[in-house]
SELOMI-749471 format. One record per residue (C-alpha): residue number from 1; chain; x, y, z. Coordinates in nm, 4 decimals. Example, Ala and Ser with C-alpha at 12.3 -4.5 7.8 and 13.67 -1.06 7.14 Angstrom:
BEGIN
[roza 1; A; [1.2300; -0.4500; 0.7800]]
[roza 2; A; [1.3670; -0.1060; 0.7140]]
//
This chain:
BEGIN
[roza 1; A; [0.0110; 0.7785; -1.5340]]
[roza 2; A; [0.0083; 0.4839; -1.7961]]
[roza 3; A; [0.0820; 0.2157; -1.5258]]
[roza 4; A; [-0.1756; 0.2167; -1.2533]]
[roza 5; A; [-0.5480; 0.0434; -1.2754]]
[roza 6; A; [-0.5992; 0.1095; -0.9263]]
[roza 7; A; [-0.9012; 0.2910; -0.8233]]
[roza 8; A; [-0.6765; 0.5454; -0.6144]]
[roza 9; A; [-0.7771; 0.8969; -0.4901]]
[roza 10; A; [-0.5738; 1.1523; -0.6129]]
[roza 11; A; [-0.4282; 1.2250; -0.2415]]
[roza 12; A; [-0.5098; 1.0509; 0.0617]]
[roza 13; A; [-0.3214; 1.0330; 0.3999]]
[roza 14; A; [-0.2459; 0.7007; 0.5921]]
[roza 15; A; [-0.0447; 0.6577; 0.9166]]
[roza 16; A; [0.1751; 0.3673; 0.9434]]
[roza 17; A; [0.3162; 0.3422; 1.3062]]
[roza 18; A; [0.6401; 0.1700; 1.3440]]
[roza 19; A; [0.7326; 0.1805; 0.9707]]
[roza 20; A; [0.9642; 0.3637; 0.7687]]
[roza 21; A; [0.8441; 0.4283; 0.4091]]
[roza 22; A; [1.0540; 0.4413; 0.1577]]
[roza 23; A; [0.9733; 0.3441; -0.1869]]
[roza 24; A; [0.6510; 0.2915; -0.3496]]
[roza 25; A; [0.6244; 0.0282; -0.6536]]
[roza 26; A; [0.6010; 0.1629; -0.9946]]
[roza 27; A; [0.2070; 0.0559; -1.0292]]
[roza 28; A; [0.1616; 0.2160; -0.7039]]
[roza 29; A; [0.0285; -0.1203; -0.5886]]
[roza 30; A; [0.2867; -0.1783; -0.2874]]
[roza 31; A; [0.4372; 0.0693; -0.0249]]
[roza 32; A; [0.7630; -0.0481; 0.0905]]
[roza 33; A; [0.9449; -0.0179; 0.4223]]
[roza 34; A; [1.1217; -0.0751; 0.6834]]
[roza 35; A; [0.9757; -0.1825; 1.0521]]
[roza 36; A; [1.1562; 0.0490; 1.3427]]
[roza 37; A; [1.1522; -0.2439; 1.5768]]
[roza 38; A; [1.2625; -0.5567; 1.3702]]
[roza 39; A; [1.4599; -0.3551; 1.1114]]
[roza 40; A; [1.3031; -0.6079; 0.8715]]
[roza 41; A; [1.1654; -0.5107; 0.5530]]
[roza 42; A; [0.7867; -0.4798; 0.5195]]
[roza 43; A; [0.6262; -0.4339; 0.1775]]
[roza 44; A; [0.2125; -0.3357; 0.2559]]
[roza 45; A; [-0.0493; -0.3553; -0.0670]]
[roza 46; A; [-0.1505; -0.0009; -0.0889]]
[roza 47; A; [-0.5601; -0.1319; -0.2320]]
[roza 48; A; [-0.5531; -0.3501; 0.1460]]
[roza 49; A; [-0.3798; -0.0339; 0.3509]]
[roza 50; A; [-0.6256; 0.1729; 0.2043]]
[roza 51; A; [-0.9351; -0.0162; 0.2711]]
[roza 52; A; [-0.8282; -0.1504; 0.6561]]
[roza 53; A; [-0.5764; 0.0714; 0.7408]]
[roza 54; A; [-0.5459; -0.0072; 1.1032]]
[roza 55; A; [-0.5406; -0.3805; 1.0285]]
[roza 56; A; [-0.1210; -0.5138; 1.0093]]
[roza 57; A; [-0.2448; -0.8698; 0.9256]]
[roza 58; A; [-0.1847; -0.8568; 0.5328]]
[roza 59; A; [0.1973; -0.6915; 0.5903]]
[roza 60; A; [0.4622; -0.9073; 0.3997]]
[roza 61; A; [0.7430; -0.9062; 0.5931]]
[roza 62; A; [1.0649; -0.9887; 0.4062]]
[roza 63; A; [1.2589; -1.2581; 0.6005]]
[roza 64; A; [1.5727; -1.2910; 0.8060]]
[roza 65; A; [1.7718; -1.0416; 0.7044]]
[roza 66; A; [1.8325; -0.6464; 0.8228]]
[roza 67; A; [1.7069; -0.3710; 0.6035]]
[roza 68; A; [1.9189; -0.0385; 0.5729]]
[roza 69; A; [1.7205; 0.0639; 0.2520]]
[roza 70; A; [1.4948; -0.0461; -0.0031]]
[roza 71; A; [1.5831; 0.0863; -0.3642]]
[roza 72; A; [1.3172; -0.0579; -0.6256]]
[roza 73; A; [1.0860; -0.3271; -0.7536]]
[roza 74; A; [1.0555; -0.5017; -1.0660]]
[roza 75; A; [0.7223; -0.3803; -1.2896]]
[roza 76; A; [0.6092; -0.7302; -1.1738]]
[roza 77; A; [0.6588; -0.6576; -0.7793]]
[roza 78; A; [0.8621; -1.0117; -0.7616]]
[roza 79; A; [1.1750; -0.8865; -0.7240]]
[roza 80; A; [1.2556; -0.5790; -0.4473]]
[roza 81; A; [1.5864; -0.4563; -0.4630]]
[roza 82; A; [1.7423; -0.3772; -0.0946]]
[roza 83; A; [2.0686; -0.2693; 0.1186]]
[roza 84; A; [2.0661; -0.5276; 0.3866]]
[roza 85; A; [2.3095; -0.6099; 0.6908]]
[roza 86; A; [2.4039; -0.9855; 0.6286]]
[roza 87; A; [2.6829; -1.2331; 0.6523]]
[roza 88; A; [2.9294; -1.2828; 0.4276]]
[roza 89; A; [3.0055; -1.6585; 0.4082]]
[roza 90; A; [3.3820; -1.5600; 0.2540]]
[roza 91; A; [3.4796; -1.3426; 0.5813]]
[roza 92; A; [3.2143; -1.4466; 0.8179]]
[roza 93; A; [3.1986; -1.0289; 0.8598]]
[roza 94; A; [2.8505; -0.8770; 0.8615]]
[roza 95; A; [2.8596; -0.5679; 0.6449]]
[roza 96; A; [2.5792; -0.4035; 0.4031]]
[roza 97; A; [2.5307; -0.5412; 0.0701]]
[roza 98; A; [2.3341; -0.5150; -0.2165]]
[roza 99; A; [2.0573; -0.7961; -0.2534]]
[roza 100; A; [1.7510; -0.8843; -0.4594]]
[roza 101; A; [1.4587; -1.0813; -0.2670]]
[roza 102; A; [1.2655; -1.3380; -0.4829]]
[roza 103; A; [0.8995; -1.2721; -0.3338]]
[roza 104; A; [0.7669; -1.5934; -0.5075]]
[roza 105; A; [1.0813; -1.8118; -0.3976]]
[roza 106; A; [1.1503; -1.6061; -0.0455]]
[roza 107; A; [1.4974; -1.5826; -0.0621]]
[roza 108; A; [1.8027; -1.3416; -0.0868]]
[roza 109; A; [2.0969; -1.3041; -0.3479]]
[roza 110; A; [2.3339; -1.0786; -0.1945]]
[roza 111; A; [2.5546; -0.9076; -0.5287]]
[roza 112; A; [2.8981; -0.7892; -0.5109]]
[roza 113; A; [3.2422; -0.8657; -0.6148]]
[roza 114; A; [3.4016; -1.0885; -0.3682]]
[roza 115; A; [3.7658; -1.0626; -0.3170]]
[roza 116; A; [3.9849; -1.1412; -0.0789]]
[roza 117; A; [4.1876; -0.8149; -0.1561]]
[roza 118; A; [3.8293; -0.5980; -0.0278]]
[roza 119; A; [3.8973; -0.5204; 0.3441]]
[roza 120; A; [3.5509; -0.5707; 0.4178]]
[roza 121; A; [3.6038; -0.5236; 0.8108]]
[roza 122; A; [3.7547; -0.1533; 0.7040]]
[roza 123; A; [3.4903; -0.0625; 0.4337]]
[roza 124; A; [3.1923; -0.1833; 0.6279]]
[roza 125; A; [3.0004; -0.2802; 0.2856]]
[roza 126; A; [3.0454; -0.5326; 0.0241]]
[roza 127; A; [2.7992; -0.3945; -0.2297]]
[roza 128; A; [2.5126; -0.1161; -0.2538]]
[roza 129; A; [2.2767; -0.0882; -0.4464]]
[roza 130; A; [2.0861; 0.2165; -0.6496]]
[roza 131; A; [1.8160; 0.0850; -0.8846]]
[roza 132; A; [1.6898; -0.1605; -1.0678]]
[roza 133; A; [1.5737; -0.1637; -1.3754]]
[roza 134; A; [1.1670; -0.2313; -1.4883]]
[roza 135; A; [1.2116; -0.5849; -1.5882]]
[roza 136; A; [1.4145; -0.6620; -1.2542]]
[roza 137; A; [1.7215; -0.8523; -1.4846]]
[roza 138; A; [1.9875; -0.5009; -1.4438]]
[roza 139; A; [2.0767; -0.2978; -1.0915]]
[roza 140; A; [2.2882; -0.0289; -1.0702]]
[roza 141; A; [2.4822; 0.0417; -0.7739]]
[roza 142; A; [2.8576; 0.0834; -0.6653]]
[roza 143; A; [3.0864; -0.1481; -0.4998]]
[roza 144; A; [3.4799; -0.2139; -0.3869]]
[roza 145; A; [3.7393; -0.1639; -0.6306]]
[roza 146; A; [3.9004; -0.4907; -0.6169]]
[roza 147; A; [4.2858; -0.2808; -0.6968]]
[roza 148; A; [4.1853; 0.0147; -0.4205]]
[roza 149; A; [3.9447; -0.1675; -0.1535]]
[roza 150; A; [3.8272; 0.1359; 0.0356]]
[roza 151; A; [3.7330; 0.3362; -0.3139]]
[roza 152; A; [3.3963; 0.3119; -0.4533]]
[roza 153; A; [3.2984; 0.1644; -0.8430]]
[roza 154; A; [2.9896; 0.2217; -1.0202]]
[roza 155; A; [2.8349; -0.1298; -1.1674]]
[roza 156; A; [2.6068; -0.2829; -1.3831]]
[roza 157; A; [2.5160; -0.6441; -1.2972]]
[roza 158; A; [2.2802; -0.8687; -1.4917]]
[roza 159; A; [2.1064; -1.0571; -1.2503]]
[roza 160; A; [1.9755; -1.3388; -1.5669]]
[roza 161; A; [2.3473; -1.3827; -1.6971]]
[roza 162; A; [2.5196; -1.2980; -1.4124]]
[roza 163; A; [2.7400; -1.0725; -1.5716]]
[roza 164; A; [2.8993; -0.7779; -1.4095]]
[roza 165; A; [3.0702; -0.4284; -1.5979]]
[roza 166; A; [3.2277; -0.2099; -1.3824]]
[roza 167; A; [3.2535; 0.1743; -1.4439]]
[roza 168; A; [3.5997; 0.3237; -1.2867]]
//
């Protein structure tokens, strides 16, 4: 209520074979997801999905990397918060990892708190994240204490001033 335009019904019932919902942006005007076969990330405009839903044509697929989860979207739908399987050019280990995708510019920025102290091969994750905040600048999420690199941290990081606060 207060944030969605779209002519909606009040319930209505939609099969999506071959993706796994999970978030839905505030507006209501995307459905995000992740595709069983590609484990890519698919984010579907709910107005197009309900008008032709057995049409895949208009699915944005988000690029290259693996999708474990999905977590949020900015109020502007830009920016999609996700828990993806990637690379990590400082250990050359894949492992999951918080990242923001820049719809408009198409690419990843994984977060976290690189260290060479973080046993990345033994925690399996470098970052994850838990929400993002309206105007897509703050996520929340937890991370390896750089001291202990097994335990988890809570953090704050400001994507726009790239500052990070952890919370012990």
């Amino acid at each position: 209520t207060g944030l969605c335009d779209l002519t909606l019904p009040d319930e209505f019932y939609v099969e999506l074979p071959g993706v796994y919902v999970q978030r839905i942006s505030r507006d209501g005007r995307w459905i995000a997801g992740i595709d069983d076969a590609t484990r890519r990330g698919v984010l579907i405009p709910t107005e197009e999905l309900l008008a032709n839903p057995g049409d895949t044509s208009y699915y944005e697929y988000l690029p290259d990397e693996l999708v474990n989860h999905i977590r949020g979207f900015s109020d502007d739908n830009n920016i999609v918060l996700a828990d993806i399987r990637t690379i990590l050019p400082e250990s050359s280990a894949t492992l999951a990892a918080a990242a923001l995708y820049d719809r408009t510019n198409q690419t990843w920025r994984v977060l976290g708190l690189y260290d060479s102290a973080i046993n990345v091969d033994s925690c399996h994750f470098y970052s994850n994240g838990g929400g993002l905040v309206s105007d897509g600048r703050v996520v929340y999420g937890r991370t390896p204490k750089l001291e202990n690199p097994c335990k988890l941290a809570a953090f704050r990081y400001d994507v726009m001033s790239d500052q990070w606060q952890l919370f012990n």
